[in-house]
C-alpha positions in Angstrom: 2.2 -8.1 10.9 1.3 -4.4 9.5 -0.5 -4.8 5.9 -0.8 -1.7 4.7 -2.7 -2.1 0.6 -5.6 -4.8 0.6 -8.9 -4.6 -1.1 -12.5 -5.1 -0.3 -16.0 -5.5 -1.9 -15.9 -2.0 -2.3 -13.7 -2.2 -5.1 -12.3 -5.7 -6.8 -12.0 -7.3 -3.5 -14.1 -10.4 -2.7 -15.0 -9.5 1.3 -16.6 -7.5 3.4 -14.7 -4.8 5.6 -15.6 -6.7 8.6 -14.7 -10.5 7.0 -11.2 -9.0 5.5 -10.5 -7.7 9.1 -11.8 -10.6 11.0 -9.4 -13.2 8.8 -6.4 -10.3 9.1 -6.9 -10.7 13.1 -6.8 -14.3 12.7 -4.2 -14.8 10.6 -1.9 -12.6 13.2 -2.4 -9.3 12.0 -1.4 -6.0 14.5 -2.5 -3.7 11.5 -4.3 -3.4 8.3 -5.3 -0.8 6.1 -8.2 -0.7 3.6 -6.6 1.0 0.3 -9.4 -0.1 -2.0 -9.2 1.2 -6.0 -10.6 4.7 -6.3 -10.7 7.8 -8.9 -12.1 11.4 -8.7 -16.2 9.2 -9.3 -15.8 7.2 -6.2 -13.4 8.8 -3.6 -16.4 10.2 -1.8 -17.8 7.1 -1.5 -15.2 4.3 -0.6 -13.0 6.8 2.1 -15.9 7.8 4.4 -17.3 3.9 4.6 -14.0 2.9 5.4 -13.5 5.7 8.0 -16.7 4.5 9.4 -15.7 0.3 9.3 -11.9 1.5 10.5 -13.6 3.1 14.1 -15.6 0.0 14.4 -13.8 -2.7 13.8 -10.7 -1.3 15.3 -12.5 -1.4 18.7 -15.2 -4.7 18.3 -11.8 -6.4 17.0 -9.3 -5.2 18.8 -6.9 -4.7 15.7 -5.6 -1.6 14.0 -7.6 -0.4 11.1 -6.6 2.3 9.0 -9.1 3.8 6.3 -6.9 3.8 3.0 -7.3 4.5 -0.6 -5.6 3.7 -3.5 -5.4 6.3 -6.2 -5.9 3.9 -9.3 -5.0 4.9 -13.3 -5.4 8.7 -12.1 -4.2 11.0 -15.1 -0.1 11.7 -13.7 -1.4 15.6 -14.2 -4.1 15.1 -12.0 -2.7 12.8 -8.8 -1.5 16.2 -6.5 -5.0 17.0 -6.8 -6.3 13.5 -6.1 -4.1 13.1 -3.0 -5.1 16.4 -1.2 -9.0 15.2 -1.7 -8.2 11.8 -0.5 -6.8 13.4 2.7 -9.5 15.7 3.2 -12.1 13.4 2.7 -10.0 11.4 5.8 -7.6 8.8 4.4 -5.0 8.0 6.4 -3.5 6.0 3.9 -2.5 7.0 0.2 -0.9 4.6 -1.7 -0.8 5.0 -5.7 -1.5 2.0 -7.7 2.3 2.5 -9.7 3.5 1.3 -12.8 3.7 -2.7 -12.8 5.0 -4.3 -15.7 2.0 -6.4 -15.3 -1.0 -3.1 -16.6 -0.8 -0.4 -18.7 -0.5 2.2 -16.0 -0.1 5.7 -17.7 3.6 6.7 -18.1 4.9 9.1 -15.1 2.4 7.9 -12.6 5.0 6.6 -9.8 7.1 10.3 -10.3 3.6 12.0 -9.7 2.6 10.1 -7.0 6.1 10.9 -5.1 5.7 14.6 -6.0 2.6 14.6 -4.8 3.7 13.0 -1.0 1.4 10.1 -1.3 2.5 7.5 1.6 3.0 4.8 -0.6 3.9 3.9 -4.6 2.4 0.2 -5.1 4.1 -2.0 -6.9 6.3 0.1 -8.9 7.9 -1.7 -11.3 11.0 -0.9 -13.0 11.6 2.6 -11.1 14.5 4.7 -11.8 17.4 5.7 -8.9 15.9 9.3 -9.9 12.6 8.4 -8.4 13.7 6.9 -5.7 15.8 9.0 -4.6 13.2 11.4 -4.4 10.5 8.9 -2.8 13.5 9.1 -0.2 14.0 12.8 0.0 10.1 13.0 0.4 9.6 10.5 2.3 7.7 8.6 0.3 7.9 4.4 0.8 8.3 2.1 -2.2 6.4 -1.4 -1.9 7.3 -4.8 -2.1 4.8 -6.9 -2.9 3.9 -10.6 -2.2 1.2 -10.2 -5.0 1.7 -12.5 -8.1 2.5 -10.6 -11.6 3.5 -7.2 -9.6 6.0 -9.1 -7.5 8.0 -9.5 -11.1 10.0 -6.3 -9.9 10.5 -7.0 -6.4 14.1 -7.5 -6.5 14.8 -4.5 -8.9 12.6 -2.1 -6.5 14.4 -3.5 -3.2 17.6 -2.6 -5.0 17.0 0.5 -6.4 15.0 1.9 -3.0 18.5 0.1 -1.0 20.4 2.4 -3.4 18.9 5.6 -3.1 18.1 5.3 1.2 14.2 5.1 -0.1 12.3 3.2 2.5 10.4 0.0 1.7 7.3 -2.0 3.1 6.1 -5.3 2.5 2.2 -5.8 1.7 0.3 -8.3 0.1 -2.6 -6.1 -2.1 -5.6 -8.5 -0.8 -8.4 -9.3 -3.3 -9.5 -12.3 -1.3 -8.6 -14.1 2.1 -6.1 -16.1 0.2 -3.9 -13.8 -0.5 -2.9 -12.3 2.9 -0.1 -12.5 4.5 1.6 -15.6 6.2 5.2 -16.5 7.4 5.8 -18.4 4.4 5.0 -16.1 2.0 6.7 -13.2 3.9 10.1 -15.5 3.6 9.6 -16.4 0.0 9.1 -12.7 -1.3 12.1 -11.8 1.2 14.5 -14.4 -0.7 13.4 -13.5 -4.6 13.8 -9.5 -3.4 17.1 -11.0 -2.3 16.3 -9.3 0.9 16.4 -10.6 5.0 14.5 -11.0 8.2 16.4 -7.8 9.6 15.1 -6.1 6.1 11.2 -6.7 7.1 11.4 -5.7 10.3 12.8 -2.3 9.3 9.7 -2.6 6.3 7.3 -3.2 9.9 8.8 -0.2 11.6 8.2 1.6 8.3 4.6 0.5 8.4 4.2 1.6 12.0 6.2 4.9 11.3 3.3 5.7 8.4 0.7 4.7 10.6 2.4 7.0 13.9 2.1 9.9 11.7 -1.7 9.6 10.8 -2.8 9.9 14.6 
């Protein structure tokens, strides 16, 4: 399994890097990717501390880390900007915290972050075929989530991304040990995104494509 958006201490997350790892190893993890909550105050801080726990852990664990960030309630105008930074500063992995149903995340945040080539649009709520089809001309993947509240849209985001040739991945937006992912919930988010087995595995080779690119 390839998680690519999870949280740690660093921002709303409950663990450690090294304890969210650890329990990703364990639960049968190949890959995970720390994408903690960050703005223009903290990116400085959270990216090279998980640049530093991603090199360790990777080797003391023998599981893929990949230092992440996700670009969180970023003024639309300002998320280009943001994403060039994050990669500078070494992310591997941008994803953009989109526009759930669930917050009040600024209007145009999701069409920003596609412009703008981040990786991945989190939860993305009610996205429009326009979008998409741009996140697929860009390259940009659309997330389906195993998180409760921003899985709401699941099914609308599968079809829409289906629709427009956007590609998808599956990740579960850890906060605490709880919430990562496990066989079971992998097939109940599959079946209420009205999506198959042969679906996620194209949503893994998605997740390994991303991570190719970053080496």
């Amino acid at each position: 399994m390839i998680d690519l958006h999870t949280h740690t201490f660093f921002s709303d997350g409950t663990l450690t890097p090294s304890e969210l790892v650890y329990r990703a190893k364990l639960a049968g993890y190949s890959g995970i990717a720390l994408t903690d909550h960050g703005d223009f105050t903290n990116f400085d801080l959270i990216i090279p501390r998980m640049k530093k726990a991603s090199s360790d852990l990777s080797k003391y664990y023998n599981i893929e880390v990949i230092t992440g960030i996700e670009i969180t309630y970023v003024p639309p105008e300002k998320i280009k900007n943001a994403v060039a930074l994050c990669r500078k500063l070494g992310a591997k992995i941008v994803v953009i915290h989109g526009q759930t149903p669930v917050e009040i995340v600024p209007e145009g945040t999701n069409l920003s972050g596609i412009i703008a080539k981040a990786d991945i649009i989190a939860h993305p709520g009610y996205i429009s075929e326009e979008e998409a089809s741009l996140a697929a001309k860009l390259g940009v993947c659309l997330e389906i989530t195993t998180r409760n509240g921003h899985n709401t849209t699941n099914a609308h985001v599968a079809n829409t991304a289906i629709k427009a040739g956007a590609k998808l991945v599956l990740n579960s937006d850890t906060h605490h040990f709880t919430d990562l992912l496990t066989k079971e919930t992998i097939i109940n988010t599959l079946n209420a995104s009205g999506l198959n087995q042969n679906t996620y595995r194209e949503m893994q080779e998605n997740a390994k494509s991303l991570i190719g690119d970053k080496k």
